[in-house]
ZAGUVO-729040 format. One record per residue (C-alpha): residue number from 1; residue in three letters; x, y, z. Coordinates in steps of 0.25 Angstrom, whole numbers. Layout:
<atom resi="NUM" resn="ala" x="X" y="Y" z="Z"/>
...
***
This chain:
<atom resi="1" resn="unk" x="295" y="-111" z="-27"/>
<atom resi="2" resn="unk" x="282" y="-117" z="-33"/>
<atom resi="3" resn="unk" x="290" y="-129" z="-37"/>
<atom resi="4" resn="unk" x="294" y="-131" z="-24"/>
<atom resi="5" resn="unk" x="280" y="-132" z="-19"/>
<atom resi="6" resn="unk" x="275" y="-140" z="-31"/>
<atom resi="7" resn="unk" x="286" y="-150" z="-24"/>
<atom resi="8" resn="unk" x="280" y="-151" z="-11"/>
<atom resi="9" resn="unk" x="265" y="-152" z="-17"/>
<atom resi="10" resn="unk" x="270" y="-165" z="-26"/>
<atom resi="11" resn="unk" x="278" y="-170" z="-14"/>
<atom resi="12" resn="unk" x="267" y="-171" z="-6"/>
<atom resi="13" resn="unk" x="258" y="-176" z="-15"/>
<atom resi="14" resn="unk" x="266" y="-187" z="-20"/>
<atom resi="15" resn="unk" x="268" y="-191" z="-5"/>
<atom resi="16" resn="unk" x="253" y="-190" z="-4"/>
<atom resi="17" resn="unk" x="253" y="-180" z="5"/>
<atom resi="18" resn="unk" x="239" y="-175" z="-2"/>
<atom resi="19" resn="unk" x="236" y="-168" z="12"/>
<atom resi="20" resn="unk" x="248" y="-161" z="14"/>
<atom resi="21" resn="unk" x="247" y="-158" z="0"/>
<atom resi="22" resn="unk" x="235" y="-149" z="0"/>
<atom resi="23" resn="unk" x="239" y="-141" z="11"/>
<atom resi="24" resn="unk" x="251" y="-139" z="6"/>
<atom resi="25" resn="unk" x="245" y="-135" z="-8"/>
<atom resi="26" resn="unk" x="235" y="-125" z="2"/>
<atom resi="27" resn="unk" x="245" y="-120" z="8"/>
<atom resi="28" resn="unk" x="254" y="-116" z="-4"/>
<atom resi="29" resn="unk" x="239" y="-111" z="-8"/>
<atom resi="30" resn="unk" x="239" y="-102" z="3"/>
<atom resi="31" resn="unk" x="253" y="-96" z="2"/>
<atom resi="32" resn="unk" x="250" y="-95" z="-13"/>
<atom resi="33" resn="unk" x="238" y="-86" z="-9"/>
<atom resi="34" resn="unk" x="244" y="-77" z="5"/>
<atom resi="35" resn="unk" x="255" y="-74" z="-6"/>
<atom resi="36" resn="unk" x="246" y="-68" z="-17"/>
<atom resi="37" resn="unk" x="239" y="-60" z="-5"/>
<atom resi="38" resn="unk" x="252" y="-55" z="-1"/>
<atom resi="39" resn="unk" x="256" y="-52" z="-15"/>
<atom resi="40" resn="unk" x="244" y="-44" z="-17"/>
<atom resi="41" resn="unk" x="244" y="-37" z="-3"/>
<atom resi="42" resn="unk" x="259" y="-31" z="-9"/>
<atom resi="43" resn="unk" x="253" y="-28" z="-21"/>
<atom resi="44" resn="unk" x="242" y="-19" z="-14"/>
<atom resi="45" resn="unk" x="252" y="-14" z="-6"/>
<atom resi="46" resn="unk" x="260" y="-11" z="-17"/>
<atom resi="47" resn="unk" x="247" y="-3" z="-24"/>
<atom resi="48" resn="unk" x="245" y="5" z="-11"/>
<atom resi="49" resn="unk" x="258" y="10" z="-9"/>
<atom resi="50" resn="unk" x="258" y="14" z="-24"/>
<atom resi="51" resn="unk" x="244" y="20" z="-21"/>
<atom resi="52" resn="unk" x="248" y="27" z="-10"/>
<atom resi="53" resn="unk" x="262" y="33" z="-17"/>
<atom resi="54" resn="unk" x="253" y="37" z="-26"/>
<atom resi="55" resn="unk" x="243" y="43" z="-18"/>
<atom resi="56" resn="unk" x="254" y="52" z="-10"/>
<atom resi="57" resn="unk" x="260" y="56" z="-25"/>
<atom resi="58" resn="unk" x="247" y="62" z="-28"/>
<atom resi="59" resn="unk" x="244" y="69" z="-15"/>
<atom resi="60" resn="unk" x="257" y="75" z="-15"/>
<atom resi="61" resn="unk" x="257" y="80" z="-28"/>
<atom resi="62" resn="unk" x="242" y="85" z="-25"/>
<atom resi="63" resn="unk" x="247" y="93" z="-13"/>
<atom resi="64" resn="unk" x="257" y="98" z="-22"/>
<atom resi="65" resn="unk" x="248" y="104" z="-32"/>
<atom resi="66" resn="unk" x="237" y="109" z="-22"/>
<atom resi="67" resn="unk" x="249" y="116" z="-15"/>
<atom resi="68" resn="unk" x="253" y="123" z="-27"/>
<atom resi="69" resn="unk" x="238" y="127" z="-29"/>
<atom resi="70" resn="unk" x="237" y="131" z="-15"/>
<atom resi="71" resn="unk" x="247" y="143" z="-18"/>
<atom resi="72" resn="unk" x="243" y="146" z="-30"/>
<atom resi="73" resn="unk" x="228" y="148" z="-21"/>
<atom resi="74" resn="unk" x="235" y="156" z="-10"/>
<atom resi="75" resn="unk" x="242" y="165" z="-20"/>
<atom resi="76" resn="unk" x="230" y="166" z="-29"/>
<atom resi="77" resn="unk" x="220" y="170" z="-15"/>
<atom resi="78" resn="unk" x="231" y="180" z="-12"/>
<atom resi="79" resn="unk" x="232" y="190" z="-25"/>
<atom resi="80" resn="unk" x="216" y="187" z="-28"/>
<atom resi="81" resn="unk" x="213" y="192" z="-14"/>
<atom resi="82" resn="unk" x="220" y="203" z="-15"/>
<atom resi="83" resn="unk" x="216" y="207" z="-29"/>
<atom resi="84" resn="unk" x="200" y="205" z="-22"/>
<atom resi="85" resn="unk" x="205" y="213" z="-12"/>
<atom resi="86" resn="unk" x="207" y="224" z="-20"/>
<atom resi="87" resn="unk" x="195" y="222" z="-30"/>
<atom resi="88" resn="unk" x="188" y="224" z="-17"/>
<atom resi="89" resn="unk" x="193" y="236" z="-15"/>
<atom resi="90" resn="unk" x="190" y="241" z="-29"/>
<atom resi="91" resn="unk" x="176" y="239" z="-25"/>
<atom resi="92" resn="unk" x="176" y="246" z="-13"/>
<atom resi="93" resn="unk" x="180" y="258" z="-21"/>
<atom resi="94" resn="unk" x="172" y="257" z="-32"/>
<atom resi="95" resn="unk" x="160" y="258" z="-23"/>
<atom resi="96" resn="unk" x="165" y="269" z="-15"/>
<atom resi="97" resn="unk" x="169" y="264" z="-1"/>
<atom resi="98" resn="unk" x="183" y="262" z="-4"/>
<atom resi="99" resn="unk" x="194" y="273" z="-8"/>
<atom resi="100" resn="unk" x="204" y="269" z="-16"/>
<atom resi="101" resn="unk" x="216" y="275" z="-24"/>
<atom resi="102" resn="unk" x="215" y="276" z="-40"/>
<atom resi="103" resn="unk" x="229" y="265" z="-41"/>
<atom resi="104" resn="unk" x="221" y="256" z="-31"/>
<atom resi="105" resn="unk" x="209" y="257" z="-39"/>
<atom resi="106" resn="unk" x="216" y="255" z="-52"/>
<atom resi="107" resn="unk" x="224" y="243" z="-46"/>
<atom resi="108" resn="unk" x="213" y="237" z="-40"/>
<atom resi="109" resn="unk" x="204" y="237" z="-51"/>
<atom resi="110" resn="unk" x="213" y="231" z="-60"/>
<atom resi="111" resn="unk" x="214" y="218" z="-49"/>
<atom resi="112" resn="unk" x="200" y="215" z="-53"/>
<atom resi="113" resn="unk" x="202" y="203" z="-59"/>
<atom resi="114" resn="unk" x="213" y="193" z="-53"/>
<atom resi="115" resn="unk" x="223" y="192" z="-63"/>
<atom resi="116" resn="unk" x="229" y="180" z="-58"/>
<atom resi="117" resn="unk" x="222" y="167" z="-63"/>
<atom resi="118" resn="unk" x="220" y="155" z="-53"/>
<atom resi="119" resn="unk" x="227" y="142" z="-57"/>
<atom resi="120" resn="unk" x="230" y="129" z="-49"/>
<atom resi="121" resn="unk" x="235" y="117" z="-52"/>
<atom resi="122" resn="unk" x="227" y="102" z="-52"/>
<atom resi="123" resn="unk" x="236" y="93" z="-60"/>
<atom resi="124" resn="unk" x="237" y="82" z="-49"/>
<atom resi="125" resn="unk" x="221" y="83" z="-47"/>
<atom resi="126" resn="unk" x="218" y="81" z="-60"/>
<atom resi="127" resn="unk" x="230" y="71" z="-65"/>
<atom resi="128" resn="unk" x="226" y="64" z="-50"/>
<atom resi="129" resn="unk" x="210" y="63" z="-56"/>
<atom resi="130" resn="unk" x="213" y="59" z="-69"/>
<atom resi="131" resn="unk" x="222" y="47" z="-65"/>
<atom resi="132" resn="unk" x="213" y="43" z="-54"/>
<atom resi="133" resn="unk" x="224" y="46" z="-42"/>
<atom resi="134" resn="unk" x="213" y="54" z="-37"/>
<atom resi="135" resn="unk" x="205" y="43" z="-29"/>
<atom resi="136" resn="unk" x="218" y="39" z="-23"/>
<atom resi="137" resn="unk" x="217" y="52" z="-14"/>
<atom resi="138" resn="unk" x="208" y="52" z="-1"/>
<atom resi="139" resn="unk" x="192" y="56" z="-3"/>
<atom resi="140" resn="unk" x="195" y="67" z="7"/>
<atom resi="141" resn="unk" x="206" y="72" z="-3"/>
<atom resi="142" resn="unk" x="199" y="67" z="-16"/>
<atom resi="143" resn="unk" x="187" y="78" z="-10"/>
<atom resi="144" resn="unk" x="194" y="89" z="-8"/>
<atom resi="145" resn="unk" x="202" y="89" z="-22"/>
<atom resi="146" resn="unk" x="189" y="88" z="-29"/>
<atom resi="147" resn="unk" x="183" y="99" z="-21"/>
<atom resi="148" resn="unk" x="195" y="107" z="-26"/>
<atom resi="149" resn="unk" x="194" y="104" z="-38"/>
<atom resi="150" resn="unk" x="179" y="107" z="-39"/>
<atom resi="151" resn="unk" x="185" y="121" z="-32"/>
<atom resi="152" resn="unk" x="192" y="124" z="-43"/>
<atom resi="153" resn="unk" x="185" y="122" z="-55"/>
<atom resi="154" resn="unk" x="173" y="130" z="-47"/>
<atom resi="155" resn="unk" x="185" y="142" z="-43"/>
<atom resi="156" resn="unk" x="188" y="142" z="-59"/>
<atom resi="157" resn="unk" x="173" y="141" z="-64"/>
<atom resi="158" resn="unk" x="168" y="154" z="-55"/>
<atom resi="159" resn="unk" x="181" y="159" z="-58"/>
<atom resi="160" resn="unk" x="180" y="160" z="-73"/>
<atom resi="161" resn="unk" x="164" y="163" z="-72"/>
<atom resi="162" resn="unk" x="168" y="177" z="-65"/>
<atom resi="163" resn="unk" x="178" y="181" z="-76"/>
<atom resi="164" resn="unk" x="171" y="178" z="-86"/>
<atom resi="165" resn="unk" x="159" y="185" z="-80"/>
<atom resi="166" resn="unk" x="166" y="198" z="-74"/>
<atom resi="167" resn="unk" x="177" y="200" z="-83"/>
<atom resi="168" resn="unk" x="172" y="196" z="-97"/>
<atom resi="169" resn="unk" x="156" y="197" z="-95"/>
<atom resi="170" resn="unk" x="153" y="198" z="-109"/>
<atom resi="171" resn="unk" x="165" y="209" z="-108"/>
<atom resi="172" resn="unk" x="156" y="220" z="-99"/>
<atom resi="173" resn="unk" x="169" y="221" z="-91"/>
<atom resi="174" resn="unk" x="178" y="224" z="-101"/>
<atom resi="175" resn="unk" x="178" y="236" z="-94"/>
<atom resi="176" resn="unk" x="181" y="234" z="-80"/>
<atom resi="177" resn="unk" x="193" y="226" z="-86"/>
<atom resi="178" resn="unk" x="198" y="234" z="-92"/>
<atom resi="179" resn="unk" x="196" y="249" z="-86"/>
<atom resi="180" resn="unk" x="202" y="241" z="-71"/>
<atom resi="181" resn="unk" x="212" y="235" z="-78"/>
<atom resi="182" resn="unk" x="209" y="222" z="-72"/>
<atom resi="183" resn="unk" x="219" y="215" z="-83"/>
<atom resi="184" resn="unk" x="231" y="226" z="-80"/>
<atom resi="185" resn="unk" x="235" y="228" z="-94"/>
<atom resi="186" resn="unk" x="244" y="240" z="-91"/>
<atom resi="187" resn="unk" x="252" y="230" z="-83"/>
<atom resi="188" resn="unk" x="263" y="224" z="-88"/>
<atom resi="189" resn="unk" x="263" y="215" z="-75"/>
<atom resi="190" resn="unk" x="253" y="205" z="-82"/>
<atom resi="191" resn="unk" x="255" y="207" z="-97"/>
<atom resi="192" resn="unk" x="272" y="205" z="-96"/>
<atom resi="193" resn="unk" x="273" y="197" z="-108"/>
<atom resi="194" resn="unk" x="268" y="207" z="-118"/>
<atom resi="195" resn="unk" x="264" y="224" z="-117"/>
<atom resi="196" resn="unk" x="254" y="231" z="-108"/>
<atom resi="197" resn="unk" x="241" y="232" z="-115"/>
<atom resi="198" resn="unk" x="238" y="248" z="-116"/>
<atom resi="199" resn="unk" x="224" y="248" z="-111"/>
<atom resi="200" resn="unk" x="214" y="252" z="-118"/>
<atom resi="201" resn="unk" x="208" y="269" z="-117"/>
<atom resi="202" resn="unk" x="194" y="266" z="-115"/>
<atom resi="203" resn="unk" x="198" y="257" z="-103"/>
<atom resi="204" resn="unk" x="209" y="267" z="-98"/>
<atom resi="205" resn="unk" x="203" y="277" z="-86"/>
<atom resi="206" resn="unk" x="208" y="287" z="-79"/>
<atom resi="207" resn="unk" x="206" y="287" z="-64"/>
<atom resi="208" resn="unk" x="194" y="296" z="-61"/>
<atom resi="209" resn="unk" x="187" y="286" z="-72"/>
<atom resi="210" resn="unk" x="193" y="274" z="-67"/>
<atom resi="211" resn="unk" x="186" y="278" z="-54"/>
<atom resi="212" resn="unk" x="173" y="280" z="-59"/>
<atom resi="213" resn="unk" x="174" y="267" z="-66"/>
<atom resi="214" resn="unk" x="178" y="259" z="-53"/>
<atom resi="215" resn="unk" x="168" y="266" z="-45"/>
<atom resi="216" resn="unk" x="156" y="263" z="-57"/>
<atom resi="217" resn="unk" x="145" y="254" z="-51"/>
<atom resi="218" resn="unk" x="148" y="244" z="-63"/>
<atom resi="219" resn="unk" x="162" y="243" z="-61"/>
<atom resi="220" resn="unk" x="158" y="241" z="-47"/>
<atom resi="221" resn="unk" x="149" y="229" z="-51"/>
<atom resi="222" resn="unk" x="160" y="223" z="-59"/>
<atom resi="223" resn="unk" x="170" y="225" z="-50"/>
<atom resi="224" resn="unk" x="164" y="219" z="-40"/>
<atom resi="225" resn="unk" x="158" y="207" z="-48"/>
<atom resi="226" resn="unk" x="172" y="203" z="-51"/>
<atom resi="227" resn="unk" x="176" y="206" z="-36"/>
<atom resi="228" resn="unk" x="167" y="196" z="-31"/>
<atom resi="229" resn="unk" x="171" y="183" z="-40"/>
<atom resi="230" resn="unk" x="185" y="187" z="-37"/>
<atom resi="231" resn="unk" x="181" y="185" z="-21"/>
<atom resi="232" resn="unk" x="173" y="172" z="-24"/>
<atom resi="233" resn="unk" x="185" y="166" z="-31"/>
<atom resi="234" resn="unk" x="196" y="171" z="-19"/>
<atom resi="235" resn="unk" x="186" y="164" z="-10"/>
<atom resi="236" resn="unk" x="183" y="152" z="-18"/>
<atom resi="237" resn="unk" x="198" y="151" z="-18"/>
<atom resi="238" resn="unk" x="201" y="155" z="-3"/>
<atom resi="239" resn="unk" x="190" y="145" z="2"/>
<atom resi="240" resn="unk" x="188" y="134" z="-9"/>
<atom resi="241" resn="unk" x="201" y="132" z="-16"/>
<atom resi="242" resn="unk" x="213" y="135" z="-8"/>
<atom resi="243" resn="unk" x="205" y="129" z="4"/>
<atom resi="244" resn="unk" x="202" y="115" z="-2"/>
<atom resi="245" resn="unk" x="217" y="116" z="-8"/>
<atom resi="246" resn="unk" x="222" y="117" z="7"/>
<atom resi="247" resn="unk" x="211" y="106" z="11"/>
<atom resi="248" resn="unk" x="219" y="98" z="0"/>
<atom resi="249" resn="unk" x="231" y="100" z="5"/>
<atom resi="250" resn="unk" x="227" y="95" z="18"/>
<atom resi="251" resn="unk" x="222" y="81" z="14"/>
<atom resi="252" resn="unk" x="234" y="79" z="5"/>
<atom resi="253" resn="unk" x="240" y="79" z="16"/>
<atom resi="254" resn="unk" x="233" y="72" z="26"/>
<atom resi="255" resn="unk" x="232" y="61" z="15"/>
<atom resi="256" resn="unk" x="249" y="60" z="15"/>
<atom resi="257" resn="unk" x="249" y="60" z="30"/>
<atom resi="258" resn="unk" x="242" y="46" z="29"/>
***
């Protein structure tokens, strides 16, 4: 092809067609240009639609994981409101405005502390972050993910602050722990790999004790220091993290309707 029109270019110079030599070498200019602007329109075309594919692998697979965490939310809310629900009840008790059996009592004591420890799943966010896919996502999205992820790590930070401070605090409540129960170690329910631990005597009361210890005004105190970051966390939960991880859900979607 390029010989061919090197044969017309000579041809009409060595007929003296100088004129018509020039437009014809414009020309062949022009064509030369309109098909590097075409090449290059394909080639972005080409980078979009890998962009895009892209872009929808990652929002599927982030719907996906916020899914999964969605359950794990719901089902989390479900047992720690319960167990809040009868802490509450503890408490109510323990101040003298609620009558309760001694089984309840015992049983309800020993829910102090939510056994079940809260864990979701962020493979895709990070792995997105660190690859940089992230700015591929729309602000709007690109907001709300960080905000939940801000959530999160707030969630785990008062989370870890109330243990520490309510159930090891310098080991002043050893004995709430212990005397409720709150790590069942008579159960073989949570311990099944190895033995119930026997516990110890000095922690072991009989009911008319355990009652005086329920309905103490120190036990009161420390149950109800415990009840009240277990509330903050079903709330921070109910209305910060399981909300923005529906409010997600929504904009992944509205981003795969486009």
């Amino acid at each position: 092809m390029i010989k061919f029109f090197r044969k017309i270019r000579l041809n009409l110079l060595s007929d003296g067609k100088t004129g018509k030599y020039f437009k014809y070498a414009i020309g062949e200019i022009f064509l030369v240009v309109i098909g590097i602007l075409i090449a290059l329109q394909i080639n972005n075309w080409n980078e979009n639609r890998k962009l895009e594919n892209n872009k929808q692998k990652l929002l599927l697979a982030l719907k996906q994981e916020l899914q999964i965490n969605k359950g794990i939310l719901e089902n989390y809310l479900i047992g720690l409101h319960k167990n809040n629900s009868q802490v509450n009840k503890l408490i109510n008790y323990s101040a003298g405005a609620q009558e309760l059996p001694i089984d309840s009592v015992r049983i309800y004591a020993s829910t102090l502390s939510y056994p079940i420890k809260l864990s979701l799943l962020n493979s895709v966010f990070e792995e997105a972050v660190s690859a940089g896919k992230f700015e591929i996502l729309g602000d709007s999205l690109k907001q709300t993910l960080s905000f939940l992820k801000d959530f999160t790590k707030s969630r785990n930070d008062i989370n870890d602050k109330g243990d520490n401070l309510h159930f090891n605090n310098n080991g002043n409540n050893t004995d709430l722990i212990m005397i409720l129960d709150v790590y069942n170690l008579d159960s073989n329910e949570n311990y099944n790999l190895h033995p119930p631990i026997t516990k110890h005597p000095d922690f072991v009361k009989n009911d008319e004790d355990f009652i005086k210890y329920i309905k103490s005004s120190d036990t009161y105190a420390k149950i109800s220091k415990v009840h009240y970051f277990n509330v903050l966390d079903e709330d921070w939960i109910k209305n910060g993290l399981l909300w923005l991880t529906t409010e997600n859900i929504r904009r992944i979607d509205k981003e795969l309707s486009k």
